[in-house]
Phi, psi and omega in degrees: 000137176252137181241156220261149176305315189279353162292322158308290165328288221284337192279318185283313162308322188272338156265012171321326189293313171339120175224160184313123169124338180270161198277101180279154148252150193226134175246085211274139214246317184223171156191126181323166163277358173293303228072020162279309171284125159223134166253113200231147206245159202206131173231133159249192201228116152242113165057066188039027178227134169324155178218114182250121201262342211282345196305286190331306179310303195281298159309322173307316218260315197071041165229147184295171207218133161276190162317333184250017172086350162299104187290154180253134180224125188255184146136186250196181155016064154191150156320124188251012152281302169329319199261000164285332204261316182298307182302300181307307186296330161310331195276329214272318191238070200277005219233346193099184185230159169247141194314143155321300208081174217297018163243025163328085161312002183287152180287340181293346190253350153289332160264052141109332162280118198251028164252121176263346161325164187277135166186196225237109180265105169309002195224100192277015176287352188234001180304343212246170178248138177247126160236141190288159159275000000 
């Protein structure tokens, strides 16, 4: 399924509340039987009640959402809620991010940068944090 630039548009706004550091959930609903297709439901926690998030997600992503509320991710030998959560912090942070401080989720400070001062993460794929349901 293709969604329209203004189904983007109106899908990026509406995860605008998203900031570097928050937590998606991911909830795996199916998987084919090759094991290439997965449909995965995607959550945050606003004021301590689940938010199912995927139509926006699925538009953002440009992949389709089933009946159960699931984004479709196909590929293979790596976690696909991660590469769901990832792809999504990449769409939201094309430009990078500005540090966290000492709960940064960026990969930079796992390789080695330990300056947690406000500064500038060039790759916005680590902003958002993933935990399984």
């Amino acid at each position: 399924m293709k969604y329209s630039r203004e189904e983007k548009e109106t899908a990026r706004d509406r995860l605008s509340f998203l900031k570097p550091g928050d937590v998606i959930y991911t909830e795996i609903l199916s998987v084919s039987r090759s094991g290439m297709t997965r449909h995965i439901k995607p959550f945050v926690m606003v004021d301590n009640e689940p938010r199912w998030i995927g139509y926006h997600v699925g538009a953002l992503l440009d992949e389709p959402v089933n009946d159960n509320g699931g984004v479709k991710m196909s590929g293979c030998g790596m976690d696909m809620g991660f590469a769901l959560v990832y792809n999504l912090s990449s769409c939201l942070w094309p430009d990078g991010f500005e540090c966290v401080g000492e709960k940064c989720p960026s990969n930079d400070h796992a390789n080695g940068d330990r300056d947690y001062s406000p500064h500038h993460h060039r790759g916005g794929g680590h902003a958002l944090k993933q935990r399984r349901l």
